[in-house]
C-alpha positions as CSV (number, residue, x, y, z in Angstrom):
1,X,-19.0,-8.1,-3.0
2,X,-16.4,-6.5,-1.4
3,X,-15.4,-2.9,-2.5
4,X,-12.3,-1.5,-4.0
5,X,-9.5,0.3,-2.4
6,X,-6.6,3.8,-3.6
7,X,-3.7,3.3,-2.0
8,X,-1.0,6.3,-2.5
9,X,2.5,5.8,-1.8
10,X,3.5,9.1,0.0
11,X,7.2,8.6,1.6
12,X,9.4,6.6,0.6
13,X,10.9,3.0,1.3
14,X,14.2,3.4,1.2
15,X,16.2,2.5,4.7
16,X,13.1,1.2,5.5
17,X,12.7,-2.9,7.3
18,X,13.1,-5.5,4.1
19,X,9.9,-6.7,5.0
20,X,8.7,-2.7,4.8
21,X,10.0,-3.1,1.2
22,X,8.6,-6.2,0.0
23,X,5.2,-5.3,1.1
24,X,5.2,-2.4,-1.0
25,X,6.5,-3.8,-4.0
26,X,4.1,-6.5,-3.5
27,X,1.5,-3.7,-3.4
28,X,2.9,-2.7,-7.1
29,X,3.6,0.6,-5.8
30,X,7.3,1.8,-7.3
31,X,7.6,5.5,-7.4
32,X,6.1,8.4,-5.0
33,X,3.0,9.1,-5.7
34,X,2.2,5.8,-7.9
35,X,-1.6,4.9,-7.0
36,X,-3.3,1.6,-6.9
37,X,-6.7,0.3,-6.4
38,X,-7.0,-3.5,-5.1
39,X,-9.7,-5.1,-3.6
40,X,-10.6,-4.2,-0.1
41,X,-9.8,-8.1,1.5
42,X,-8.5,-8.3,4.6
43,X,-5.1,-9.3,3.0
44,X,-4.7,-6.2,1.5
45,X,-6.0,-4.6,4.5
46,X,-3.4,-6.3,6.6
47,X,-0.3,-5.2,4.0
48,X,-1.9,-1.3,4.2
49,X,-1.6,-1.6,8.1
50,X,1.8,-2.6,8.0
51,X,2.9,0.3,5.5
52,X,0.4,2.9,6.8
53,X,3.2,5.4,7.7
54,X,3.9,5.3,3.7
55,X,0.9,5.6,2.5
56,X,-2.9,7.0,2.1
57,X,-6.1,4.7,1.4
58,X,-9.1,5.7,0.2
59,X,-12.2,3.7,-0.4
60,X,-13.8,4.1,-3.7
């Protein structure tokens, strides 16, 4: 079983690239600060790595 995943949105995404954007809405983050826990998967691995200047991840 795979485990779980915090990911903190700690800048912002505005003037970021569209596809900067999209990834973290996809994420479900919307506000500084907002924390979410997914899955660890490589998918949501792969979306963290794009965004890692925006945010923090912690493994729970």
């Amino acid at each position: 079983m795979a485990g779980k995943i915090k990911v903190t949105l700690i800048k912002s995404a505005i003037g970021r690239k569209d596809d900067q954007i999209a990834t973290v809405a996809a994420l479900g983050l919307r506000k500084l600060h907002s924390v979410v826990t997914h899955n660890d998967t490589p998918q949501i691995r792969g979306m963290v790595d794009k965004i890692k200047h925006l945010v923090t991840v912690e493994e729970i």
